[in-house]
C-alpha positions, 0 to 999 in steps of 0.5 A: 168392843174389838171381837177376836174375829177383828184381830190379827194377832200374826199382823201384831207380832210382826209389826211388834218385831219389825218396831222392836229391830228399830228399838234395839239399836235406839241410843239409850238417852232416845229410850230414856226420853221416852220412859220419861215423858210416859211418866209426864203422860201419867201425871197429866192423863191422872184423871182420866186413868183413875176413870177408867180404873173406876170402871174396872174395880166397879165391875170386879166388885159386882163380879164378887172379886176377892179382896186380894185381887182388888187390892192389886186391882185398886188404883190410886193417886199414890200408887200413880205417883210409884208408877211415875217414880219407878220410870224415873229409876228406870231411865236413870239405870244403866242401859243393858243393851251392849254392856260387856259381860266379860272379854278375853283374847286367845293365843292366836290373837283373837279377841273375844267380847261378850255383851248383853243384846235384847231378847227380842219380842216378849209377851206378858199375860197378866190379871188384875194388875194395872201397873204391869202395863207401865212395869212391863212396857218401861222394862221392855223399852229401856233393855230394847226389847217389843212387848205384846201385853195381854192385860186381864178382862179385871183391868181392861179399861186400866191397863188400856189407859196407861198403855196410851201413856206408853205410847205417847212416850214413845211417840214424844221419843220419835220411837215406833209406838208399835213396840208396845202392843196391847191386845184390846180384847179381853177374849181368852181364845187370843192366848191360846194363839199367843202361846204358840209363839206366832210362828216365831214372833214371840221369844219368851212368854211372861206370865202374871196373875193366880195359879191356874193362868201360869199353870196353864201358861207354862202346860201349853206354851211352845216357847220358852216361860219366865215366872213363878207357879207359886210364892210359899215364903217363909218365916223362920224365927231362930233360937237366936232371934231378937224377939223384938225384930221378929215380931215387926218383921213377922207381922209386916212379912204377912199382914203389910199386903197379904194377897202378893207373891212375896207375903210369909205364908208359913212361920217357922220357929226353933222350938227352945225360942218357941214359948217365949216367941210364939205368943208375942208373935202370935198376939201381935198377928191376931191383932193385926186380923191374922189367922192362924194354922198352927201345928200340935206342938205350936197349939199346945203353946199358943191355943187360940190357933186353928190346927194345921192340915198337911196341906197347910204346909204347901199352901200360898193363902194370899190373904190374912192366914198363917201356917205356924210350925214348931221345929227343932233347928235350923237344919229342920227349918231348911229342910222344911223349906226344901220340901214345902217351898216354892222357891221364891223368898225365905227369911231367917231372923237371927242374931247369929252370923253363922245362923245366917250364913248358914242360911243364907248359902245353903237354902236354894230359893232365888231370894234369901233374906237375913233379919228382913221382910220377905215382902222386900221381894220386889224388883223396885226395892232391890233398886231396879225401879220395878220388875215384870215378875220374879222368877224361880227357875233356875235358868236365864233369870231368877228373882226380879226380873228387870233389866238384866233379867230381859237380856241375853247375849251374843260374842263379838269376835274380832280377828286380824286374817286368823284362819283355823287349822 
């Protein structure tokens, strides 16, 4: 085992940040020769992945994990294949790097043009997520920035195996297999030293797992933090709902995966739909092993409902728990999401247009759905292959953080002798 005292992290970082100058400037079809044949790496090294993977759930069990965590913990061959799928997208996307944002020229004939540059070198803490090592690693590739992965003691033999892949991809490329790092120690002391920013090593920190590491990411880190603290999604059920749709798409918001940030973990309903809704939606999430929290008014309705505390409200359960609140509007229902929620994904199901505009524009959540699952929030259903997280502040980035999201810019000006006066 690889002890804190055998690592450099400061040797890492600099040798991360002189590989990510040569990966910025790489053509985009070298980049993408890479991400493909790390997808070629995957299928080929299958056996050997799903091993060590073995070896990880096997401890996370005896640790007495909790059943979220080895769900996202889990690998399979399907869920190897969506990784494979995902690089595919990704390679297939337009590249970022030098894309013009917008360009203009000014009256004493100088032309502006701003375009989009890498960041430069990210670091990415995360827990029991395996498939962060590819997601992360493709993203930070293609948008040509280095990355620093530091995996949770969860995954260790997982994400070590799948960062092989990464570097054999880059290697495949002719690319610095130095631009993806993965610290191999699962000794926490190491991100104490990462959140300092290593001198100025390390631009942004990404942080991926439960609420105390990104609490204690964002309490202690000297550089600047992209991700989210908590993901309360939200349900909300309008008086003008089709019952049909409410129910499958209730029932899938919750119950598809339950321990992900983008679950309902609170249903909200107009109070005039409320008695005919509430039991249909009820039963179905009963049925589907859902418990549920409900308030005065929705018990009153639907009895086989545990009471719902204050706390309730405010709660990201990650497992198969609902909060249930009866409310009297759609003004109401924003209003309960503006105080209780995290920013992260809301859903109105509604067959008013103007209900869902309403909605739509005035609920300020980095993701805001009409007539959908809120487990959509991810960065490969929006088409972007995958995602390194989703953000909910309100600077930078916010949503799936991709391609876009890992880039900032810089303005190219070109001028002809002009001299200010």
């Amino acid at each position: 085992m690889v002890t804190p005292q055998d690592i450099s992290l400061k040797q890492m970082a600099q040798d991360l940040r002189q590989a990510a100058r040569m990966l910025a400037s790489a053509p985009t079809a070298q980049k993408n020769r890479a991400i493909r044949a790390t997808a070629k790496a995957i299928r080929d090294n299958a056996a050997s992945i799903l091993a060590a993977n073995d070896k990880d759930m096997l401890a996370a069990r005896k640790k007495g994990l909790e059943a979220s965590k080895l769900d996202r913990l889990a690998l399979d061959e399907g869920r190897l294949q969506a990784m494979c799928d995902g690089l595919e997208i990704v390679a297939a996307l337009p590249d970022p790097v030098g894309q013009s944002i917008k360009s203009w020229q000014t009256e004493n004939g100088l032309h502006f043009n701003q375009i989009r540059t890498p960041i430069g070198v990210l670091a990415i803490i995360y827990e029991s997520r395996p498939n962060v090592t590819i997601d992360a690693g493709a993203l930070c590739l293609k948008s040509g920035n280095g990355v620093l992965l530091r995996g949770g003691s969860e995954s260790f033999h997982s994400s070590r195996a799948l960062h092989l892949c990464l570097q054999q991809g880059l290697a495949v490329a002719g690319l610095p297999i130095e631009a993806i790092a993965i610290i191999p120690s699962t000794n926490r002391t190491l991100v104490g030293e990462i959140l300092t920013g290593l001198d100025g090593l390390i631009d942004v920190i990404i942080p991926r797992g439960g609420k105390s590491l990104i609490a204690r990411v964002q309490a202690e880190a000297r550089i600047p933090v992209l991700g989210h603290l908590d993901g309360i999604c939200h349900i909300y059920v309008d008086e003008k709902a089709d019952l049909e749709k409410a129910v499958a798409i209730t029932v899938n918001a919750k119950m598809r995966r339950p321990g992900i940030c983008g679950a309902a973990e609170t249903l909200l309903i107009h109070e005039k739909i409320a008695p005919t809704a509430l039991p249909l939606i009820a039963r179905a999430l009963t049925q589907a092993g859902c418990t549920l929290r409900g308030c005065e008014r929705a018990r009153a309705i639907y009895k086989d409902m545990e009471a719902a505390q204050e706390e309730d409200w405010s709660q990201e359960y990650l497992a198969p728990i609902i909060s249930v609140k009866i409310l009297a509007d759609i003004k109401a229902a924003m209003a309960h999401i503006a105080r209780y929620g995290s920013g992260h994904t809301e859903s109105i199901i509604t067959e008013s247009e103007a209900g869902a505009e309403e909605f739509l524009s005035q609920v300020d959540s980095a993701i805001v759905m009409h007539n959908a699952s809120t487990q959509f929030a991810d960065g490969g259903e929006f088409g972007f292959g995958c995602e390194i997280g989703i953000a909910t502040s309100r600077l930078h980035a916010r949503g799936p953080v991709a391609l876009e999201g890992l880039t900032t810019y810089k303005y190219q000006i070109r001028g002809a002798g002009q001299i200010r006066d």
